[in-house]
VOVEXBA-559824 format. One record per residue: residue number from 0; residue in one letter; z, y, x of N, C-alpha, C, O in turn. Coordinates in steps of 0.02 Angstrom, whole numbers, padded with zeros to 5 digits. Layout:
! VOVEXBA-559824
(NUM A (Z Y X) (Z Y X) (Z Y X) (Z Y X))
...
! end
This chain:
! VOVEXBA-559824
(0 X (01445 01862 01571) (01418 01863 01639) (01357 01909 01641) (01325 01918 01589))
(1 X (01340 01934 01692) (01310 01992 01694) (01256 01960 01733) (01269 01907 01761))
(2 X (01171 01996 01742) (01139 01986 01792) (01125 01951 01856) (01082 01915 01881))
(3 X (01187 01984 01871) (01218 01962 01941) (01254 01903 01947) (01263 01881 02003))
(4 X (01281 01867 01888) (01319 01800 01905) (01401 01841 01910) (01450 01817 01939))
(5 X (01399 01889 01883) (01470 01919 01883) (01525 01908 01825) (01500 01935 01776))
(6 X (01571 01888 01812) (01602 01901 01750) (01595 01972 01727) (01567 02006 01770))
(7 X (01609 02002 01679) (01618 02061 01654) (01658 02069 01586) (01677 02125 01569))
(8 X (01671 02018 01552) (01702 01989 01508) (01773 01948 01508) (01771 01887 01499))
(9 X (01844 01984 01520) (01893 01939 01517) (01926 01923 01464) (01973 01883 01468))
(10 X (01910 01946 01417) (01960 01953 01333) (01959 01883 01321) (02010 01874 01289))
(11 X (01920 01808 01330) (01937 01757 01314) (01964 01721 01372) (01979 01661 01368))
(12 X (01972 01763 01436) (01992 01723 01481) (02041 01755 01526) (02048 01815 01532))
(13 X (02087 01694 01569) (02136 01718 01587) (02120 01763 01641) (02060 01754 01652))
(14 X (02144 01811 01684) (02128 01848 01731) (02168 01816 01764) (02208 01773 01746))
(15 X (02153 01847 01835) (02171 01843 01914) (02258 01875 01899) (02307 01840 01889))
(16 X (02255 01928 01902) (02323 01959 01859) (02382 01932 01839) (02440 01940 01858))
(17 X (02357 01899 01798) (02383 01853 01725) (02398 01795 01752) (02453 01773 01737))
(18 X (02366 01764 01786) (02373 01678 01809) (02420 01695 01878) (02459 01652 01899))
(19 X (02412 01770 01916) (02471 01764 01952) (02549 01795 01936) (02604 01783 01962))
(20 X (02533 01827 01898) (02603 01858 01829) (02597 01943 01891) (02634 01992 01881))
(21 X (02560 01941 01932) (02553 02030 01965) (02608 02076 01930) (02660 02098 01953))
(22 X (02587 02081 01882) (02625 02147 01825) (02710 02117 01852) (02744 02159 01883))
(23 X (02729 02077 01846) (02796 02052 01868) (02809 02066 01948) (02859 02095 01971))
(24 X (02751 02039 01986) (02783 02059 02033) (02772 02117 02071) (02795 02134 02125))
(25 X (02733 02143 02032) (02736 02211 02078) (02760 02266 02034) (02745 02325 02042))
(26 X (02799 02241 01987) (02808 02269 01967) (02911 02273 01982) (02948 02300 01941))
(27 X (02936 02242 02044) (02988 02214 02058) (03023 02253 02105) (03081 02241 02121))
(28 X (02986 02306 02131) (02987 02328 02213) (03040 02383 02203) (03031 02435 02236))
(29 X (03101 02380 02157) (03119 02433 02130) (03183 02485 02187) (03239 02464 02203))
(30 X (03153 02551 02208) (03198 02570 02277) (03251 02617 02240) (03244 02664 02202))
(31 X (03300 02590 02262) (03370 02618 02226) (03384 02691 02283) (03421 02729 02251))
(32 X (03373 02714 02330) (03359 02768 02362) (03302 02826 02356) (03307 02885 02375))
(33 X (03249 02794 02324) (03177 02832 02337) (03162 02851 02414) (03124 02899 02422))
(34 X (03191 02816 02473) (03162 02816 02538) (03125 02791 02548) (03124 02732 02532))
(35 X (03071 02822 02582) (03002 02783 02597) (03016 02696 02611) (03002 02650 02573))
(36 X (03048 02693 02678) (03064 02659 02709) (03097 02588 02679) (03096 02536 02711))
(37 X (03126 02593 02613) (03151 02561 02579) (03111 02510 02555) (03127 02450 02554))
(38 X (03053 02538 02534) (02985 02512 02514) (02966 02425 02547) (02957 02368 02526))
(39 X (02968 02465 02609) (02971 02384 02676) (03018 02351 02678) (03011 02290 02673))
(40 X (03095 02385 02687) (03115 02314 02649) (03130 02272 02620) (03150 02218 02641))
(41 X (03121 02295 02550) (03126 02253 02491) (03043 02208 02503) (03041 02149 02486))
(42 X (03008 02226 02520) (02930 02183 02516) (02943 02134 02562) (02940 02076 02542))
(43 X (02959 02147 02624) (02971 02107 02695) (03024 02041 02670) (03012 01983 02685))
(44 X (03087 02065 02628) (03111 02012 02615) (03102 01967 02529) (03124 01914 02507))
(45 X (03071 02005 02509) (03032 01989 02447) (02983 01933 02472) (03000 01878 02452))
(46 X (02933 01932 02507) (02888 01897 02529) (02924 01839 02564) (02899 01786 02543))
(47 X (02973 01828 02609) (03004 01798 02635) (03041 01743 02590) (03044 01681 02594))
(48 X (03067 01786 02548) (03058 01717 02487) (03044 01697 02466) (03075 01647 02448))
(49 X (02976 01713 02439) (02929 01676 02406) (02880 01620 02460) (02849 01571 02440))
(50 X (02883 01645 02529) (02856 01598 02598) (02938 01531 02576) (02933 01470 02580))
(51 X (02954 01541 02571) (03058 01506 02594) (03019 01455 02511) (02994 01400 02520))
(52 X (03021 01480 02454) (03010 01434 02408) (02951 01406 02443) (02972 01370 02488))
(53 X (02913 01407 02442) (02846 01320 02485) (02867 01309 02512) (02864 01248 02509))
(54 X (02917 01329 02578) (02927 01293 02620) (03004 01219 02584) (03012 01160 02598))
(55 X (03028 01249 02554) (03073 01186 02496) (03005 01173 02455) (03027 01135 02412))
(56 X (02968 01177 02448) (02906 01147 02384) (02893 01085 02421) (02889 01027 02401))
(57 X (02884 01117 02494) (02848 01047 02532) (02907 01003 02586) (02895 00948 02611))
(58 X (02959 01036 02594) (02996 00986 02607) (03041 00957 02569) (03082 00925 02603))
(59 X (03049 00954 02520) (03076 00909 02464) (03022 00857 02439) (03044 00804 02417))
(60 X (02957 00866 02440) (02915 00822 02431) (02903 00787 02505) (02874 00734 02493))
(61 X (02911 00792 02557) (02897 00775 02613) (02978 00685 02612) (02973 00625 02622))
(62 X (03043 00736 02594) (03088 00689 02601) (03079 00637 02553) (03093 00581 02573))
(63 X (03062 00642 02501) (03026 00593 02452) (02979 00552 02489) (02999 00495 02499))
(64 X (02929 00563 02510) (02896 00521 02543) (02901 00462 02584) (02877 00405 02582))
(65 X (02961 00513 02640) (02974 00462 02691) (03034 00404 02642) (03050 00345 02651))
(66 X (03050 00444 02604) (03099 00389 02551) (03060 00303 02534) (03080 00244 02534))
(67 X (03011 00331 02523) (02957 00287 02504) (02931 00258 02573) (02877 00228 02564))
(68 X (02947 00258 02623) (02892 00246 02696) (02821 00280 02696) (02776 00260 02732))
(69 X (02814 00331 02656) (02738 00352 02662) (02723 00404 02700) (02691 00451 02678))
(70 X (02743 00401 02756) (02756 00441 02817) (02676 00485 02834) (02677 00546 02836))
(71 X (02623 00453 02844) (02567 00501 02827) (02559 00549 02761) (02540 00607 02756))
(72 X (02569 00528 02739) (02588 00592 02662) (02624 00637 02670) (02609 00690 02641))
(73 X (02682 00634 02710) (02717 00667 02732) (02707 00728 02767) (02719 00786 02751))
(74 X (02670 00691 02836) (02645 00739 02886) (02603 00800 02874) (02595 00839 02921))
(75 X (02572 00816 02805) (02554 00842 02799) (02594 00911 02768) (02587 00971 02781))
(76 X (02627 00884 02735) (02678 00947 02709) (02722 00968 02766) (02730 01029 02774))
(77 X (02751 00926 02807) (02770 00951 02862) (02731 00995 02914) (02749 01052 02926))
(78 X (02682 00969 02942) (02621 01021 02965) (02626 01084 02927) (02633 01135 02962))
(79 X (02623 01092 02843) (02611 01152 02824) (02686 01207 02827) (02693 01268 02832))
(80 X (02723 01164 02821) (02787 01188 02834) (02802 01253 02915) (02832 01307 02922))
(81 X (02757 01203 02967) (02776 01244 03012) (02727 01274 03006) (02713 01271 03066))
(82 X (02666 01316 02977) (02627 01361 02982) (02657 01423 02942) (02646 01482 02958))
(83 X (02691 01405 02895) (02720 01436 02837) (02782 01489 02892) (02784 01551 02892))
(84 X (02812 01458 02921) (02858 01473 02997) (02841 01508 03015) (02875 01559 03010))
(85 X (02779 01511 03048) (02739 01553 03095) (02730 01628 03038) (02746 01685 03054))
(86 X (02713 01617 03002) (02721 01674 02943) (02798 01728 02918) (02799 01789 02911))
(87 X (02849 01684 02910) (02907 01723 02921) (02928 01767 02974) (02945 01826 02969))
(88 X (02925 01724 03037) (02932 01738 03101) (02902 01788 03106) (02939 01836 03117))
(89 X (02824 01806 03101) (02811 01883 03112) (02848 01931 03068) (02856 01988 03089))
(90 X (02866 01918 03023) (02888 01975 02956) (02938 02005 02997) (02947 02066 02998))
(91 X (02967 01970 03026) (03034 02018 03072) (02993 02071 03132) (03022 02120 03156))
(92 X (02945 02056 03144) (02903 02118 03199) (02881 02175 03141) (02885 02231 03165))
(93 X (02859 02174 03074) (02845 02211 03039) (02916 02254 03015) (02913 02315 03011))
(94 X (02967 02225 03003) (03024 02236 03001) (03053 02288 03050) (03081 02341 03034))
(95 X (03044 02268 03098) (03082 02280 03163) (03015 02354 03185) (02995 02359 03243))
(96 X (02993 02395 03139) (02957 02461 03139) (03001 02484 03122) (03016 02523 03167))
(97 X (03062 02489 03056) (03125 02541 03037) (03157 02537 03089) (03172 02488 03122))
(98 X (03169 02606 03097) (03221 02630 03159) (03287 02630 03120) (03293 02630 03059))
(99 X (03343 02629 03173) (03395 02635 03151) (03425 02691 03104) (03464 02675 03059))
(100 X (03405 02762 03116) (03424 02814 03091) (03374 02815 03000) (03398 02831 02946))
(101 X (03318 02795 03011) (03261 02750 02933) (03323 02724 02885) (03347 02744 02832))
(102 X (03337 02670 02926) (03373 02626 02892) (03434 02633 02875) (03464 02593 02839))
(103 X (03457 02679 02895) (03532 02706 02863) (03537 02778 02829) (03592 02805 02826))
(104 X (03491 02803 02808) (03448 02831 02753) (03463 02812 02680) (03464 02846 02629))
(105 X (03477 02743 02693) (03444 02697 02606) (03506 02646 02625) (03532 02632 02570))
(106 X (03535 02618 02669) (03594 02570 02694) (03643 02569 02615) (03648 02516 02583))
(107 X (03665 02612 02598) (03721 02617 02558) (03691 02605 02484) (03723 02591 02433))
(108 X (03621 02615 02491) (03617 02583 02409) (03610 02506 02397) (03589 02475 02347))
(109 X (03631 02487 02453) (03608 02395 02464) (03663 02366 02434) (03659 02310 02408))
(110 X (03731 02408 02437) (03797 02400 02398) (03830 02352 02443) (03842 02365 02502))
(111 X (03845 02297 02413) (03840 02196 02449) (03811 02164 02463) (03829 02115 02495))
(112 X (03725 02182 02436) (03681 02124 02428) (03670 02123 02516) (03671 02177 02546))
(113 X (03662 02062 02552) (03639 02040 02600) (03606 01986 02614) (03629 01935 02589))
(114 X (03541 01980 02658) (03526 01909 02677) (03544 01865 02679) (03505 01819 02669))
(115 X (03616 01851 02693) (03680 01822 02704) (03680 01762 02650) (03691 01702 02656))
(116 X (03664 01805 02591) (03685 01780 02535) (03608 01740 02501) (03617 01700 02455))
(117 X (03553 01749 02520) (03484 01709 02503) (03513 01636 02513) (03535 01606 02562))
(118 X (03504 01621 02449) (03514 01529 02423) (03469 01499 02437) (03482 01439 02441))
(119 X (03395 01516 02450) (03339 01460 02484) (03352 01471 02543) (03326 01423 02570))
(120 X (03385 01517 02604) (03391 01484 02653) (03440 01449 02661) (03440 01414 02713))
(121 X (03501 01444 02615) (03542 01392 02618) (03511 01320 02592) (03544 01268 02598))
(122 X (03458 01322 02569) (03424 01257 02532) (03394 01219 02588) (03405 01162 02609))
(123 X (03350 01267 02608) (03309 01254 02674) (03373 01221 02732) (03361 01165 02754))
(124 X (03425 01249 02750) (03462 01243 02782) (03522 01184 02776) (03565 01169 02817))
(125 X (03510 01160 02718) (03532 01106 02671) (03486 01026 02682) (03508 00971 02699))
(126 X (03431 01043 02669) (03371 00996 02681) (03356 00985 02770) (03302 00956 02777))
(127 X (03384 00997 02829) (03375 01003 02871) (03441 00976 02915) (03452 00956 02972))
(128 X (03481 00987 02850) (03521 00947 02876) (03597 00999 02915) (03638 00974 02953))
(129 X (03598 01072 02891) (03640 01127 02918) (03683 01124 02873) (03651 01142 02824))
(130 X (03757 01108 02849) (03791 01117 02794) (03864 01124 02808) (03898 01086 02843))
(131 X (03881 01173 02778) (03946 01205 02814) (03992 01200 02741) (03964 01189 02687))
(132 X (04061 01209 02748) (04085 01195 02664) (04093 01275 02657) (04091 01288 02598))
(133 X (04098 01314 02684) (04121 01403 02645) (04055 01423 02633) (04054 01483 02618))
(134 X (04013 01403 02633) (03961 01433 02603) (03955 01427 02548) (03940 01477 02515))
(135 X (03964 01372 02523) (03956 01363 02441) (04002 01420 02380) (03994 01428 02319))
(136 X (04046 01449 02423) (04100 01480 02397) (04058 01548 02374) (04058 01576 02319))
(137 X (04019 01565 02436) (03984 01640 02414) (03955 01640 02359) (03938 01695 02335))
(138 X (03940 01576 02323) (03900 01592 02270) (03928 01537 02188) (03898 01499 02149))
(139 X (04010 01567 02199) (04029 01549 02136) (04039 01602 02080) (04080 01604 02034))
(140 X (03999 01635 02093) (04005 01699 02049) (03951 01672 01994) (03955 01692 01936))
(141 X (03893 01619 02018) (03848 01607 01982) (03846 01534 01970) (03815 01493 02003))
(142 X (03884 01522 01919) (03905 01424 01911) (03840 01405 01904) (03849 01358 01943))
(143 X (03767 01397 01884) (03705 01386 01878) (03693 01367 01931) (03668 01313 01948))
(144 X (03718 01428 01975) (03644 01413 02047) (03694 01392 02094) (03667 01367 02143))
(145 X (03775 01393 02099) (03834 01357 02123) (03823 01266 02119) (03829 01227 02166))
(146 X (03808 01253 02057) (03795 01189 02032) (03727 01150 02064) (03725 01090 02077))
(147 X (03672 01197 02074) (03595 01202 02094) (03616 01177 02167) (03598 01122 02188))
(148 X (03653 01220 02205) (03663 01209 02290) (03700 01171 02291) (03692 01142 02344))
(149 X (03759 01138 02251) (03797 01084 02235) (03755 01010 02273) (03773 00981 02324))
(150 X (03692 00994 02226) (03652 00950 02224) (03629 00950 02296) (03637 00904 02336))
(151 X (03598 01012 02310) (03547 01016 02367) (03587 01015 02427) (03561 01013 02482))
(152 X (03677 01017 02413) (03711 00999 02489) (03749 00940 02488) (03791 00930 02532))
(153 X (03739 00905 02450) (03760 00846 02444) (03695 00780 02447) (03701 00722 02428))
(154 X (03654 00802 02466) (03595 00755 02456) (03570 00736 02526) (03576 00784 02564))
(155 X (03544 00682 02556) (03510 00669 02600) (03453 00737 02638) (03401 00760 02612))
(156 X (03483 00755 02699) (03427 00787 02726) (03379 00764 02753) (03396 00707 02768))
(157 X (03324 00773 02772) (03263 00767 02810) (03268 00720 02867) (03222 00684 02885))
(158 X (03335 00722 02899) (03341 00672 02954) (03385 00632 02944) (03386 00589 02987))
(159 X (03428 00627 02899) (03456 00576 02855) (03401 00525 02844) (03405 00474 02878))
(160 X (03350 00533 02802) (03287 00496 02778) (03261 00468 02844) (03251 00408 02854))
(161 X (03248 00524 02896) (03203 00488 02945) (03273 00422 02983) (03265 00371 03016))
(162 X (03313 00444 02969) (03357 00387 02991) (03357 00313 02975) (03357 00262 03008))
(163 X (03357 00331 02900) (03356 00263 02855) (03272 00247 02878) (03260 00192 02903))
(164 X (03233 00281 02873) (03163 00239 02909) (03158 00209 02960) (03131 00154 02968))
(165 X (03187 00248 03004) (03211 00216 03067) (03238 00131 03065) (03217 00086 03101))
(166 X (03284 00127 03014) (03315 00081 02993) (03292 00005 02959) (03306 -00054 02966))
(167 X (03245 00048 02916) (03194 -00002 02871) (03149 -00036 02924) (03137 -00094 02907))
(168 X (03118 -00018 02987) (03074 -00013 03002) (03113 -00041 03077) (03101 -00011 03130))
(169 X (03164 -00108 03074) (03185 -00144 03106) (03233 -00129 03168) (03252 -00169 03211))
(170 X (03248 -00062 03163) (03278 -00032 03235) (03362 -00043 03201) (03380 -00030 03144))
(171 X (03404 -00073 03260) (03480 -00075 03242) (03519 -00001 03222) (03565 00017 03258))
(172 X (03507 00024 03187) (03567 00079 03170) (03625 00056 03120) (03634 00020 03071))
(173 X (03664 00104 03166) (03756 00092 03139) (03742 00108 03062) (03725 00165 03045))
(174 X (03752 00046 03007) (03751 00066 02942) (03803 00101 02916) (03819 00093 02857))
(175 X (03828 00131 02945) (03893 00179 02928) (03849 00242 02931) (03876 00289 02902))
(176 X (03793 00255 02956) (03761 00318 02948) (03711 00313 02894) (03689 00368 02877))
(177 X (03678 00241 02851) (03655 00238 02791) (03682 00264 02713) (03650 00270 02661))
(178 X (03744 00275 02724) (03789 00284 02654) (03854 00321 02678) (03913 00310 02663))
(179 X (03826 00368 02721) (03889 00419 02743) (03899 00477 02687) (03876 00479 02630))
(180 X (03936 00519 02718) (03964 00584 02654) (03907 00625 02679) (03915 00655 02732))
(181 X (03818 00631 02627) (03789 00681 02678) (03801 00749 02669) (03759 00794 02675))
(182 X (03870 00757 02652) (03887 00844 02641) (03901 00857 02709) (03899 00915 02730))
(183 X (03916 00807 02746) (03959 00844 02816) (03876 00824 02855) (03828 00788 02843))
(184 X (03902 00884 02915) (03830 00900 02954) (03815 00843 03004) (03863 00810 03025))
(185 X (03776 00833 03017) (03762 00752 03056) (03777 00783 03129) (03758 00839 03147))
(186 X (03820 00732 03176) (03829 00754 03218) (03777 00711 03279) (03746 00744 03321))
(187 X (03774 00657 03277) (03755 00625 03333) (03773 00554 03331) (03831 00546 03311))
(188 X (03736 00491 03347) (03742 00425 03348) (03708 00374 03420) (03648 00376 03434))
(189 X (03731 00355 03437) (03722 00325 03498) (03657 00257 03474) (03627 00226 03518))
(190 X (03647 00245 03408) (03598 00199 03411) (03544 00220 03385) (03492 00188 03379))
(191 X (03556 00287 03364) (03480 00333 03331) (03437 00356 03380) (03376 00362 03379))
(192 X (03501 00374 03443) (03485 00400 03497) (03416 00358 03533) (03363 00383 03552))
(193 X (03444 00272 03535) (03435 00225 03560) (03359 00206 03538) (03317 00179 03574))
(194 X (03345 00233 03446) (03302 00208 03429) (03233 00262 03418) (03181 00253 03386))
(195 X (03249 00306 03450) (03199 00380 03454) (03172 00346 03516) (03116 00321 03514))
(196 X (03213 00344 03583) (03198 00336 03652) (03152 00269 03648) (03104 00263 03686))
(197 X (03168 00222 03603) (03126 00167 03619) (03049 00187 03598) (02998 00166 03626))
(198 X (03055 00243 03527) (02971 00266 03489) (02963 00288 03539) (02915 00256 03560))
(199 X (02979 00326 03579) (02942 00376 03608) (02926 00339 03687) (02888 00367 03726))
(200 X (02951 00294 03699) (02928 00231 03740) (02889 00179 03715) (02881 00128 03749))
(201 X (02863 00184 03656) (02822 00147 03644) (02781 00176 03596) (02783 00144 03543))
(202 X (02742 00228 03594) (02723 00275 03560) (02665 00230 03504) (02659 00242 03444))
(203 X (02625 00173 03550) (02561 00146 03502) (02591 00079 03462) (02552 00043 03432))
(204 X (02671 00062 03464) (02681 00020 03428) (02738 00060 03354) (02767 00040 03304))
(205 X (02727 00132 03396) (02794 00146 03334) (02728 00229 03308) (02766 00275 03291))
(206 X (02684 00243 03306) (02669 00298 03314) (02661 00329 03237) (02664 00390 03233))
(207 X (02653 00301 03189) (02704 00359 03126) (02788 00379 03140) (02809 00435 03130))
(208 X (02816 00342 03157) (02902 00370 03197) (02890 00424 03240) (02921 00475 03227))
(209 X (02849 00425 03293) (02825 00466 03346) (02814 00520 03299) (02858 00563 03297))
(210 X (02756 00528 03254) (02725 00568 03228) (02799 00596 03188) (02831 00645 03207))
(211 X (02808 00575 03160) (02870 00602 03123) (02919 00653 03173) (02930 00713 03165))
(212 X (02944 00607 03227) (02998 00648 03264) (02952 00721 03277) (02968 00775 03250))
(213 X (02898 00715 03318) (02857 00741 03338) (02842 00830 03279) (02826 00884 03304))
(214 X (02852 00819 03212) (02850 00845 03172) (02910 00888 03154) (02915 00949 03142))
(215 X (02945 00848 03155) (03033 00881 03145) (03029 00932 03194) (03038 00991 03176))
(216 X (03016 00917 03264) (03043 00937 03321) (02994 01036 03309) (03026 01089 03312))
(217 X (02934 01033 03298) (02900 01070 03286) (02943 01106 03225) (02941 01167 03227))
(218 X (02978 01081 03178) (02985 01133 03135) (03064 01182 03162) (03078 01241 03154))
(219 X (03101 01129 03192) (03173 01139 03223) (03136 01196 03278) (03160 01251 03265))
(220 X (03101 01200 03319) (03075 01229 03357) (03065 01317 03327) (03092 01364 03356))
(221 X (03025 01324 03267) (02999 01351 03249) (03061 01380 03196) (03055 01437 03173))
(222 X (03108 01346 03183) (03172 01358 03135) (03215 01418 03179) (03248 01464 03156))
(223 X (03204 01403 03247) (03262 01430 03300) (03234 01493 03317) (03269 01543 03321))
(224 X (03153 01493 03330) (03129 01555 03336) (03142 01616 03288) (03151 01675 03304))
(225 X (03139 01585 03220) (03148 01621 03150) (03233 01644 03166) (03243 01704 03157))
(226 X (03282 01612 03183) (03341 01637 03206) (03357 01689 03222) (03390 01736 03199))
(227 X (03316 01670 03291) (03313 01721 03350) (03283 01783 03338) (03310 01838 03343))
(228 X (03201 01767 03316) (03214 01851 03275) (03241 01890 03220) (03240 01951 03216))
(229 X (03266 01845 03173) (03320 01892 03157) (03362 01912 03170) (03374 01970 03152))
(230 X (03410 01875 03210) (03460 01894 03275) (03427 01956 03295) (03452 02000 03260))
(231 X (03387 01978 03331) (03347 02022 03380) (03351 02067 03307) (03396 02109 03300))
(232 X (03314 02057 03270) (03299 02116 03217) (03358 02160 03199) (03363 02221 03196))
(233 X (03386 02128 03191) (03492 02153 03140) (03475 02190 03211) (03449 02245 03218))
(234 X (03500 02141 03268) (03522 02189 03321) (03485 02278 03367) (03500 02323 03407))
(235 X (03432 02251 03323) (03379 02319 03374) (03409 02394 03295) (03413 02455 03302))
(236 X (03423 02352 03232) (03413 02388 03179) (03480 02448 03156) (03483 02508 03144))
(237 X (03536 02379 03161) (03611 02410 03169) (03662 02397 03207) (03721 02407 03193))
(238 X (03637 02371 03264) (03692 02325 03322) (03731 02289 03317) (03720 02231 03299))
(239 X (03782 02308 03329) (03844 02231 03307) (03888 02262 03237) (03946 02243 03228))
(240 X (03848 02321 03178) (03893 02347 03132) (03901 02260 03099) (03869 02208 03111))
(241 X (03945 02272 03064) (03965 02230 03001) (03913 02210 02944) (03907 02253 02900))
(242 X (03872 02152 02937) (03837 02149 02878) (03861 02187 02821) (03918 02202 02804))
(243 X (03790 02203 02787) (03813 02233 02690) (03859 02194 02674) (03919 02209 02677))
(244 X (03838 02146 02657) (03888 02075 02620) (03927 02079 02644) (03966 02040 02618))
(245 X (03960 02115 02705) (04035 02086 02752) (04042 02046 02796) (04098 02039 02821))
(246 X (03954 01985 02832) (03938 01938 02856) (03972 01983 02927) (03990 02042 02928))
(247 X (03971 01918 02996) (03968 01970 03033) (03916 01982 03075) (03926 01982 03135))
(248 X (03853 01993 03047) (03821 02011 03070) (03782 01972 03132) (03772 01911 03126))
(249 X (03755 02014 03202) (03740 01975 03226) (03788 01934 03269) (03764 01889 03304))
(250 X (03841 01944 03271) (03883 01880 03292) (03881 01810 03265) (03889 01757 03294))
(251 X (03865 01825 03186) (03851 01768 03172) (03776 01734 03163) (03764 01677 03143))
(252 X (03735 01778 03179) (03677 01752 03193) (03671 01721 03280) (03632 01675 03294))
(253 X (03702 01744 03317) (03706 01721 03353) (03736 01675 03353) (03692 01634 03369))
(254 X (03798 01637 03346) (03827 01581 03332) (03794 01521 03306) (03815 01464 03316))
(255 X (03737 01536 03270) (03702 01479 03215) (03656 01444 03266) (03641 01385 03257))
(256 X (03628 01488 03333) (03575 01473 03396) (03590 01386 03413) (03567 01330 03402))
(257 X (03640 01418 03444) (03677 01355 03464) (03672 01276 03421) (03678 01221 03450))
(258 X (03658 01286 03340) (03666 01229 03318) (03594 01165 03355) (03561 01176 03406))
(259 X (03591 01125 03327) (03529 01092 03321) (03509 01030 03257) (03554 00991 03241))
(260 X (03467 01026 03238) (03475 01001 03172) (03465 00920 03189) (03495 00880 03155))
(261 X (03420 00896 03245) (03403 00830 03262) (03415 00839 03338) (03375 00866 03377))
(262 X (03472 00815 03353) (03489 00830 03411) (03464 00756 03452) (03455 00758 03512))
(263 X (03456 00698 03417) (03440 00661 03477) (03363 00669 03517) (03341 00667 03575))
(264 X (03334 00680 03433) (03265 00712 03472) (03223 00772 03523) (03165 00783 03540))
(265 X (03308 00808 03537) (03299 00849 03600) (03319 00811 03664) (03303 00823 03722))
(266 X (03369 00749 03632) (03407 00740 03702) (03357 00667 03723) (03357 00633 03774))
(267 X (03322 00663 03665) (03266 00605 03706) (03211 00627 03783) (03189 00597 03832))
(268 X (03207 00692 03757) (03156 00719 03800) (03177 00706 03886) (03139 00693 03933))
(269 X (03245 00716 03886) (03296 00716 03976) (03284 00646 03986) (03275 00633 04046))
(270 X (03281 00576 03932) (03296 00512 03949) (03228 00487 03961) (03222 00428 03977))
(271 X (03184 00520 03955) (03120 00492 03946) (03095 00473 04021) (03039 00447 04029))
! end
């Protein structure tokens, strides 16, 4: 340490560098074109995954929680969840600077690889409760991480859990939705329905439930926006061409709009 209260000395200690592995990742950015333009978006969606891992860091610890009833513990990873949102969501305005004629420049060295094919947003999309059976297919090329999404689509989502709380926590739900197949996508229940409308009618006798729905609803909110601009992005970038991967593009980003992940907690809002 120097004068100043400065380090100046790292040889016995770890660096800034080092404790974040830097040399690795910037050392990752590798452009199979040498187009400028290329540059952005390997970073844009580089970063996007590494935002996509916390956001599974903290909602896998979040569904644990409510597993446990510790629903304030919760709230907090959920809160961070949707700030984390707000962060993706712009990446598509930074994105959405390559012009079309930029981006088809460098298009053909992308080969197959597509968004399409990112396994944390199938995780994310898994935990939320979105689970389709041909998806799992895209990624039997890799029995590891086939086996990995195996787990993560067969497991209780986020509103699965808030269900069974719901449950614990004296409200009549159909126990046929406690020990269902949670591979198939939750569609809708007439006594979950029943038991949102009553929290949210009685907000100071149920208000961790409140707080909870209240939370979901914010991230579903914030899930659809993230949609939508990528929808918007594909579309301003290459119109309705055919994804790399062969996806179709924005037809099928458009298609996904429509879903909703906690649908009674939209349709509480009309009954209220």
């Amino acid at each position: 340490m120097d004068d100043k209260g400065i380090y100046t000395d790292f040889k016995a200690q770890m660096t800034y560098g080092e404790y974040l592995n830097l040399d690795k990742i910037l050392d990752s950015q590798q452009r199979l074109s040498g187009h400028h333009d290329e540059m952005l978006f390997i970073v844009i969606h580089q970063v996007s995954e590494m935002w996509m891992k916390l956001i599974l860091h903290e909602l896998n610890t979040a569904i644990a929680l409510i597993n446990k009833d510790e629903l304030p513990g919760a709230f907090k990873m959920l809160a961070r969840v949707s700030r984390i949102q707000t962060q993706i969501i712009q990446a598509w305005d930074v994105l959405a600077t390559m012009t079309p004629a930029e981006y088809m420049e460098f298009r053909d060295s992308l080969g197959r690889a597509s968004g399409f094919q990112s396994y944390q947003n199938r995780q994310i999309e898994f935990a939320l409760g979105y689970k389709q059976p041909h998806i799992l297919k895209i990624y039997e090329k890799d029995p590891a991480l086939a086996a990995e999404l195996k787990v993560s689509y067969e497991a209780p989502s986020i509103y699965d859990v808030a269900i069974q709380a719901l449950a614990r926590q004296g409200f009549p739900i159909n126990p046929a939705l406690l020990t269902r197949d949670f591979s198939v996508t939750y569609g809708g229940d007439p006594t979950v329905a029943a038991a949102w409308l009553e929290v949210y009618r009685n907000v100071d006798d149920h208000w961790d439930l409140y707080q909870l729905a209240e939370k979901l609803v914010d991230i579903e909110d914030s899930h659809q926006q993230w949609r939508f601009r990528h929808m918007k992005t594909v579309e301003r970038i290459i119109g309705f061409k055919t994804g790399t991967g062969g996806s179709a593009g924005v037809s099928y980003l458009k298609s996904v709009l429509d879903h909703r992940f906690f649908p009674e907690l939209w349709d509480v809002r009309t009954k209220l």
